[in-house]
C-alpha beads as a LAMMPS data file, in Angstrom:
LAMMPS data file: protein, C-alpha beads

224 atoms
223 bonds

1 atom types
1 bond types

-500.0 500.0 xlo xhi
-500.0 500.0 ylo yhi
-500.0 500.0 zlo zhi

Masses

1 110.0

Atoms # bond

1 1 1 -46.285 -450.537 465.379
2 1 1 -46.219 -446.673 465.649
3 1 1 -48.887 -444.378 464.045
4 1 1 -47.953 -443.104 460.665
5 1 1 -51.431 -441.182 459.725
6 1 1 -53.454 -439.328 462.155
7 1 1 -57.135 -437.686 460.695
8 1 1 -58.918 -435.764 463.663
9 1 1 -62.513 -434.109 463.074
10 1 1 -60.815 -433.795 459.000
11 1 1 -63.806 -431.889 457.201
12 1 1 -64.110 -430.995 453.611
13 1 1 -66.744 -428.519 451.919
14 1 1 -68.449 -428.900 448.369
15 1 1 -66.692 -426.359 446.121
16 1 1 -69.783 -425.494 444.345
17 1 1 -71.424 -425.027 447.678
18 1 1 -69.297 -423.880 450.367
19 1 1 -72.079 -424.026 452.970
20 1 1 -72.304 -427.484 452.362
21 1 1 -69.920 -430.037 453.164
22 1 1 -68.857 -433.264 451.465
23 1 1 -68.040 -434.957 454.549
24 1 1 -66.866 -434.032 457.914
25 1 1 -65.631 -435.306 461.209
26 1 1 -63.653 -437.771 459.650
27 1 1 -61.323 -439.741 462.200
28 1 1 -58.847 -442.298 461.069
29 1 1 -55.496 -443.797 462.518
30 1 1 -53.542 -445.905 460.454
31 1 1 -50.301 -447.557 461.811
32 1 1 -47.295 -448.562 459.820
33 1 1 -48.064 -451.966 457.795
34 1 1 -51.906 -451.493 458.009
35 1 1 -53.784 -452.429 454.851
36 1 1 -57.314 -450.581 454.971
37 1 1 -59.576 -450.353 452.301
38 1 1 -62.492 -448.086 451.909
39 1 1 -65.584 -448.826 450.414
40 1 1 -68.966 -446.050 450.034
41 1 1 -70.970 -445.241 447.120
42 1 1 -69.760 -442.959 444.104
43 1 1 -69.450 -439.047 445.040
44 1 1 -69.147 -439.582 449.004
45 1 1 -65.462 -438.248 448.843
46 1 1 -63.386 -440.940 448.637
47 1 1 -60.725 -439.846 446.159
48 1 1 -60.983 -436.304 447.472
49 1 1 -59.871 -437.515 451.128
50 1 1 -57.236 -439.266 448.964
51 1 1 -55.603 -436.253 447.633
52 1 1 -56.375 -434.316 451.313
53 1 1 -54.341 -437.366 452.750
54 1 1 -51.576 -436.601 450.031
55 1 1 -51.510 -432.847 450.177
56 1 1 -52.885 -432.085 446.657
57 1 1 -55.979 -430.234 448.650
58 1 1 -56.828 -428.871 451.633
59 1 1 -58.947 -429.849 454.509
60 1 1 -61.579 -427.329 455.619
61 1 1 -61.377 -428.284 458.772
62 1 1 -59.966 -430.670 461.208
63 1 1 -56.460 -431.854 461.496
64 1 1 -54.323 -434.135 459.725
65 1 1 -50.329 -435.510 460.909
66 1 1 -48.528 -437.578 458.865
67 1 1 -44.842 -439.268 460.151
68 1 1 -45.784 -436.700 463.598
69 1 1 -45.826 -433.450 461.003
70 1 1 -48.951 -431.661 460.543
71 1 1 -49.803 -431.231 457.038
72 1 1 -51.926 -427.603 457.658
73 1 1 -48.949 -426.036 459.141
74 1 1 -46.557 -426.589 456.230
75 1 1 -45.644 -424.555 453.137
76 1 1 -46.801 -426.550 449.626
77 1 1 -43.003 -427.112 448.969
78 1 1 -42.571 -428.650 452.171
79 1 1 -45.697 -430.945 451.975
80 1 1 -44.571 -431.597 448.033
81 1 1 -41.373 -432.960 449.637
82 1 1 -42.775 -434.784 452.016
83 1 1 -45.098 -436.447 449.675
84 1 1 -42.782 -437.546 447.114
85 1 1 -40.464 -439.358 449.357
86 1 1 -42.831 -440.833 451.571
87 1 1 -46.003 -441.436 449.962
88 1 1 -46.612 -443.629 446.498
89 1 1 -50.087 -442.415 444.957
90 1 1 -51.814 -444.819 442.460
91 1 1 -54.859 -442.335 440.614
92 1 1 -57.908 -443.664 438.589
93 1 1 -56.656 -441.668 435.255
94 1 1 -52.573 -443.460 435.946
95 1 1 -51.491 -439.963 435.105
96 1 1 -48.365 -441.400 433.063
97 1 1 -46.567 -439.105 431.462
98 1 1 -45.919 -439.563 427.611
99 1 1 -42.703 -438.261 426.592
100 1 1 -41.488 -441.581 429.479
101 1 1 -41.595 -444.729 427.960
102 1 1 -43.029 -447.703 430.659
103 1 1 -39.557 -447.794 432.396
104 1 1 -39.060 -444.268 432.598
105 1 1 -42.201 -443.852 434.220
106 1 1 -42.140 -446.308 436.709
107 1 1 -38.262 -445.288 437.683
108 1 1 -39.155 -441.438 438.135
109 1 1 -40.034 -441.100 441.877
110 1 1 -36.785 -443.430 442.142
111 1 1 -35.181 -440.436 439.987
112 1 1 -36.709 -437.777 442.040
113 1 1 -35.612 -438.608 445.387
114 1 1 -32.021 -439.144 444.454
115 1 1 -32.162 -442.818 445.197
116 1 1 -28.627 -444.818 444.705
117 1 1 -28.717 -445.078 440.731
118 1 1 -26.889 -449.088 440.916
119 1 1 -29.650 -450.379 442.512
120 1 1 -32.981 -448.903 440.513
121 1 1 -32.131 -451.100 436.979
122 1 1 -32.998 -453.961 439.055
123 1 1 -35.709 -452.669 441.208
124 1 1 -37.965 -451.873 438.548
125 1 1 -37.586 -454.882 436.576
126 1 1 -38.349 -456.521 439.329
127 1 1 -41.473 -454.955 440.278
128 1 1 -42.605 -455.306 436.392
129 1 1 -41.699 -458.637 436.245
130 1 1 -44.044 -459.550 439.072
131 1 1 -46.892 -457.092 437.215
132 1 1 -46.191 -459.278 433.798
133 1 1 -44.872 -455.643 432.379
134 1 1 -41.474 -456.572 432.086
135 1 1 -41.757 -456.911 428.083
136 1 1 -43.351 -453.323 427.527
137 1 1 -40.279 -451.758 428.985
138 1 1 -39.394 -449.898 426.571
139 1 1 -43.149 -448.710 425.044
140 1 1 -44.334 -445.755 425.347
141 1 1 -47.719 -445.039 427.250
142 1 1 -50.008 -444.449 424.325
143 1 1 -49.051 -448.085 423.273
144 1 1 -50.302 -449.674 426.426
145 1 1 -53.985 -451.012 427.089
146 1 1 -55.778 -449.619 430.231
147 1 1 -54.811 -452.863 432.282
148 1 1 -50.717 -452.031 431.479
149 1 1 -50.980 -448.500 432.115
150 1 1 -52.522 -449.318 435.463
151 1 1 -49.766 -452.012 436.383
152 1 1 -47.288 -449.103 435.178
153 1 1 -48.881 -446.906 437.746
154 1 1 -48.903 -449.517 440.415
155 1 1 -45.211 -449.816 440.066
156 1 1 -44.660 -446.510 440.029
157 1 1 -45.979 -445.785 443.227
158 1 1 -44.008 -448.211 445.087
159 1 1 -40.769 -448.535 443.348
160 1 1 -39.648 -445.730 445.707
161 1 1 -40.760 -447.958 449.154
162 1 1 -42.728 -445.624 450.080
163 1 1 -44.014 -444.901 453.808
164 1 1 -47.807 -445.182 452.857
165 1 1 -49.684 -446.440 449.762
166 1 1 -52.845 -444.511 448.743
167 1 1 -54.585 -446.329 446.129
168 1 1 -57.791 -444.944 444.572
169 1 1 -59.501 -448.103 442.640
170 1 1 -56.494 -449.643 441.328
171 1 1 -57.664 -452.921 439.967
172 1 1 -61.170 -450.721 438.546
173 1 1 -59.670 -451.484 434.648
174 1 1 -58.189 -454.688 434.950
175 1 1 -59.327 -458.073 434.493
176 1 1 -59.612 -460.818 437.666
177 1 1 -55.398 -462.262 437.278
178 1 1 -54.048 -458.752 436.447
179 1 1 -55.957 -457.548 439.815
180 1 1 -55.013 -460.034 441.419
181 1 1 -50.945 -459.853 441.058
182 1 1 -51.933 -455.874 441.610
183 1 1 -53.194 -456.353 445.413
184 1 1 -50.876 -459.434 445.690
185 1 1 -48.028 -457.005 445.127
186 1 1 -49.397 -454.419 447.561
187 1 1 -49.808 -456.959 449.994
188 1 1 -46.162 -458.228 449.769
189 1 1 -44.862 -454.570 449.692
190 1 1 -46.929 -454.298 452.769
191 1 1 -45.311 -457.403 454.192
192 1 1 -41.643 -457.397 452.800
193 1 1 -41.199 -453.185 453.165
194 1 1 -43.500 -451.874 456.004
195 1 1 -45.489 -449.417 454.765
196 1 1 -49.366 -448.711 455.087
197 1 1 -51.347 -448.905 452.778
198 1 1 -55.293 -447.396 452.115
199 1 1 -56.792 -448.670 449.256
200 1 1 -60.225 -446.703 447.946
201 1 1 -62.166 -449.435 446.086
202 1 1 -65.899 -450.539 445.211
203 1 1 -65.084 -454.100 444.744
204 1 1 -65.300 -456.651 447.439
205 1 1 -62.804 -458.969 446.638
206 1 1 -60.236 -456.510 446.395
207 1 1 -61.055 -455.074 449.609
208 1 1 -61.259 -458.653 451.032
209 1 1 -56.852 -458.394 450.760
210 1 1 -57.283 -455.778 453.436
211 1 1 -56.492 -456.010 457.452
212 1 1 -59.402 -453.533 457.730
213 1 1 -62.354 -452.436 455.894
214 1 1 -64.402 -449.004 456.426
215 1 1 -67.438 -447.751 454.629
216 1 1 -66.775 -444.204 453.957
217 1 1 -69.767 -441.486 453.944
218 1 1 -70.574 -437.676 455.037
219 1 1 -70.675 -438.769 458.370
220 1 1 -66.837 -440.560 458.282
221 1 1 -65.929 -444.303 458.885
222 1 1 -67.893 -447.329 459.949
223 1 1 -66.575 -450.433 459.851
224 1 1 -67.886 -453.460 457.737

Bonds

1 1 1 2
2 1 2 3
3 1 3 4
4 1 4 5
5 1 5 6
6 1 6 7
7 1 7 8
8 1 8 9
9 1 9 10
10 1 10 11
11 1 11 12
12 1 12 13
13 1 13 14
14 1 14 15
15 1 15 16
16 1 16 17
17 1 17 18
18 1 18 19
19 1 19 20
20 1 20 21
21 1 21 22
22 1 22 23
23 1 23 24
24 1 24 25
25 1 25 26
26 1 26 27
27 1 27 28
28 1 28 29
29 1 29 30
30 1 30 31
31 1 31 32
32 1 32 33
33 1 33 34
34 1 34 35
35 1 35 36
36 1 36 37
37 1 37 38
38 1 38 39
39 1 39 40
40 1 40 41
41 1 41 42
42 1 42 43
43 1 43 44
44 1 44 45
45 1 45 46
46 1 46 47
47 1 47 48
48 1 48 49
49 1 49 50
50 1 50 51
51 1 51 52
52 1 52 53
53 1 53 54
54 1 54 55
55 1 55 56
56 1 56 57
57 1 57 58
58 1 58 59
59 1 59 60
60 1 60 61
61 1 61 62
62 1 62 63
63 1 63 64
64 1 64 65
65 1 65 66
66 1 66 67
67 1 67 68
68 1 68 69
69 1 69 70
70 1 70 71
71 1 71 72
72 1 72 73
73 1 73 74
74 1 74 75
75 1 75 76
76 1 76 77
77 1 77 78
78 1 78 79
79 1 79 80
80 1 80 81
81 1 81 82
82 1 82 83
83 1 83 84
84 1 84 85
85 1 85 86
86 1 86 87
87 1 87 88
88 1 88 89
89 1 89 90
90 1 90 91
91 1 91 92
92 1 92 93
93 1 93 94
94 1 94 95
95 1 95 96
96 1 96 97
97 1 97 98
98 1 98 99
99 1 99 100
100 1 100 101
101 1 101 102
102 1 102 103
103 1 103 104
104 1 104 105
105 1 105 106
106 1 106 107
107 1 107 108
108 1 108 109
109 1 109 110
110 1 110 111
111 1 111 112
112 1 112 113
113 1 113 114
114 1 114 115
115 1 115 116
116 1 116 117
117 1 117 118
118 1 118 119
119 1 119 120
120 1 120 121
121 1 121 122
122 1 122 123
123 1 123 124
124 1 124 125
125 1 125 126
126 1 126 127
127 1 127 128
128 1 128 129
129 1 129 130
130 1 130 131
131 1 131 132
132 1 132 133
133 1 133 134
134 1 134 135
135 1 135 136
136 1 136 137
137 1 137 138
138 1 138 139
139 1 139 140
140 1 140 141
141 1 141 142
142 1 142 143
143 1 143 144
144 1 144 145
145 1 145 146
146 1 146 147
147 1 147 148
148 1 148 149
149 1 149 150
150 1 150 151
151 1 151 152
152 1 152 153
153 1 153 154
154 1 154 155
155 1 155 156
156 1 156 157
157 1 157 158
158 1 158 159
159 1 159 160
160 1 160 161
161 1 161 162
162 1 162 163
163 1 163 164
164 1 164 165
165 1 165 166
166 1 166 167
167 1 167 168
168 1 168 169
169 1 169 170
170 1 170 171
171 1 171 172
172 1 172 173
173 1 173 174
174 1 174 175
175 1 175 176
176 1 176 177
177 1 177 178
178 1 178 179
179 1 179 180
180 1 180 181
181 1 181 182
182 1 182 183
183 1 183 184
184 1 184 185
185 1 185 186
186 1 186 187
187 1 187 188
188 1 188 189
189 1 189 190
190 1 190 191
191 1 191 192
192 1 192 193
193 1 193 194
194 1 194 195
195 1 195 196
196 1 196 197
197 1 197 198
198 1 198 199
199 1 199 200
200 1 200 201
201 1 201 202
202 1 202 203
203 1 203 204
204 1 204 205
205 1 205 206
206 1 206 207
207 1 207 208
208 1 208 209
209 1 209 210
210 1 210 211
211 1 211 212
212 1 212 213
213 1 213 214
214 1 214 215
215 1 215 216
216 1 216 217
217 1 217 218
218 1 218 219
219 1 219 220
220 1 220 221
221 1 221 222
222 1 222 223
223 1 223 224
């Protein structure tokens, strides 16, 4: 196991309030094929550290590496790079896009990083076929309930085998079986492909699939 994800001292201020700060001194390692999931009350910063640990914001203080490259010393182009080859991100609002129908969607980071085109037919009717998708292929978004869009999302950010899964409440809009063959899937991408993955989440159960589980607050991570 080496370590993929290294948060030292990692500090974030309230943007309304800059002499505040949301949280700070937030350690973390996470090695390849860790699951963690994080648990803390609503507004803590959960999904914020999320999108610090992807590069879509900036810490405002503290250190972050990611694959031995630290994040703060890179140019957004360079950490937009790294991010889309190496990271599969799974947001609350799935953050489809409409003008892609359901296979479209889940193929693009596939399309993005210039993947071998003979084997993604088959790689993402795989993964919806295991996320009981595999009929809405061809739909567009706005035809999909919440639960499908999810599932859409969730293959999405894995079709790619990503280095490290961030998932921010994945199974929050779907019923007990559809989040069920959600985390089941995460954990056998886990298993089968090697990647981390850190799963934000207020339920139990789902955080009960994870190796490791953290409650997440101003003061960082305690474990439950």
């Amino acid at each position: 196991m080496t370590t993929l994800l290294f948060l030292k001292d990692l500090g974030k201020r309230l943007p309304d309030d800059p002499q505040r700060w949301l949280f700070r001194d937030v350690n973390l390692e996470v090695e390849t094929g860790d699951f963690v999931a994080i648990m803390g009350e609503s507004g803590v910063g959960k999904s914020t550290l999320l999108h610090i640990i992807a590069g879509l914001e900036k810490a405002d203080a503290g250190q972050m590496q990611f694959k031995n490259q630290i994040l703060g010393d890179m140019d957004d182009d360079s950490r937009t790079l790294l991010r889309r080859r190496h990271m599969g991100f799974v947001f609350q609002a799935f953050h489809l896009i409409p003008q892609l129908t359901v296979a479209e969607n889940i193929a693009l980071p596939w399309r993005l990083n210039a993947l071998p085109r003979r084997d993604l037919a088959a790689r993402v009717n795989l993964l919806a076929e295991r996320l009981g998708i595999q009929r809405r292929l061809k739909a567009w978004p706005r035809e999909l309930s919440g639960g499908e869009m999810q599932r859409v999302a969730v293959a999405r950010a894995i079709v790619h085998r990503p280095a490290l899964i961030l998932a921010d409440e994945p199974t929050g809009s779907l019923d007990a079986e559809s989040a069920e063959s959600v985390l089941t899937l995460l954990r056998d991408a886990l298993e089968v492909e090697g990647p981390a993955v850190i799963l934000v989440t207020h339920s139990p159960t789902a955080a009960s699939h994870a190796q490791r589980r953290l409650r997440f607050d101003a003061q960082g991570f305690h474990r439950l």
